[in-house]
C-alpha positions as CSV (number, residue, x, y, z in Angstrom):
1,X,-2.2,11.4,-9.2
2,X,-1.5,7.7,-8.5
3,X,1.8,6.2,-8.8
4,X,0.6,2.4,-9.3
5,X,3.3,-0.3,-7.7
6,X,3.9,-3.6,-7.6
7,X,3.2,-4.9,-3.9
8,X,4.4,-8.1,-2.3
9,X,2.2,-9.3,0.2
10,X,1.1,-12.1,3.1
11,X,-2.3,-13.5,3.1
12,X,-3.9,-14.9,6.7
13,X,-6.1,-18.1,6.6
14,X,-9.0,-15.3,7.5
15,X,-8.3,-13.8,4.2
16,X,-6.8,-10.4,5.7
17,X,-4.0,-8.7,3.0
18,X,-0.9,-7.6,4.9
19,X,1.8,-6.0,2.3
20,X,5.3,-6.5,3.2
21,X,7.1,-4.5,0.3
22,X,6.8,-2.8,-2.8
23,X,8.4,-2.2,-5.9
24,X,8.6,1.0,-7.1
25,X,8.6,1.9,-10.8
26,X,12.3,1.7,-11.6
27,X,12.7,-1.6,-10.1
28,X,13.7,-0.9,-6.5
29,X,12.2,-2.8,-3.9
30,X,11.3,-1.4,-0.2
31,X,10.7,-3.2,2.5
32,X,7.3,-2.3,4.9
33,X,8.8,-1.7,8.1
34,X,5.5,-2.0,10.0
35,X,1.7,-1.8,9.1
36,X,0.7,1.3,11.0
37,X,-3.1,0.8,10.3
38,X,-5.2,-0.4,8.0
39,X,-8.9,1.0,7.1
40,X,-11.5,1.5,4.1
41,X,-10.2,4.9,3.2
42,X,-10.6,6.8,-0.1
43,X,-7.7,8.8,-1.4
44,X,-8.3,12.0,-1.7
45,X,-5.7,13.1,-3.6
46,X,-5.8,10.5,-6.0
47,X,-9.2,9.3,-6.3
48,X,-10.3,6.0,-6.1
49,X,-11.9,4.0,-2.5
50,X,-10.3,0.6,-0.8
51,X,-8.3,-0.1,1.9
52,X,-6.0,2.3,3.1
53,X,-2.4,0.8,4.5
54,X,-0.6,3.1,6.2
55,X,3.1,1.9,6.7
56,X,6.9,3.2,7.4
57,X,8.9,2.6,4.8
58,X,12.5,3.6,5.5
59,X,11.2,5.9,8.3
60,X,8.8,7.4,6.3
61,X,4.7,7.4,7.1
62,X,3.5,6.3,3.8
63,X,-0.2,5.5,2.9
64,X,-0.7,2.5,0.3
65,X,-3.9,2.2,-1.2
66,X,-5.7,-1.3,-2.2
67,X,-8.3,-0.7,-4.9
68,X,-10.0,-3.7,-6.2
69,X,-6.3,-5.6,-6.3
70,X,-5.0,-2.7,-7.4
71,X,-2.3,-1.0,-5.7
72,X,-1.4,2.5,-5.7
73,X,0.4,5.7,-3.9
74,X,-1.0,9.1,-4.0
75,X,1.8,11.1,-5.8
């Protein structure tokens, strides 16, 4: 299942994405700590392929998913 979020991000003169927060679906906004990794991934829980930020969020390991613009958490 995919929770689908609102994401603020930076974007580099060499066109690389790097997401700095997101706002979850009651309004809250979370800052990314740090970008862990990032990689064409597919979500296997969730379904879908993209790129595949994995991040801390408030000490947390979290993967965020970039599908086409579209971005998403496996629930």
């Amino acid at each position: 299942m995919k929770i689908n979020l609102k994401v603020h991000a930076e974007f580099d003169i060499d066109g690389s994405i790097r997401p700095t927060s997101i706002v979850w679906e009651d309004g809250r906004v979370f800052a990314i700590d740090r970008v862990l990794d990032i990689r064409r991934a597919a979500s296997l829980k969730a379904g879908g392929m993209g790129m595949r930020y994995t991040c801390r969020i408030c000490g947390k390991v979290v993967n965020l998913f970039n599908d086409e613009n579209h971005w998403f958490m496996e629930a």
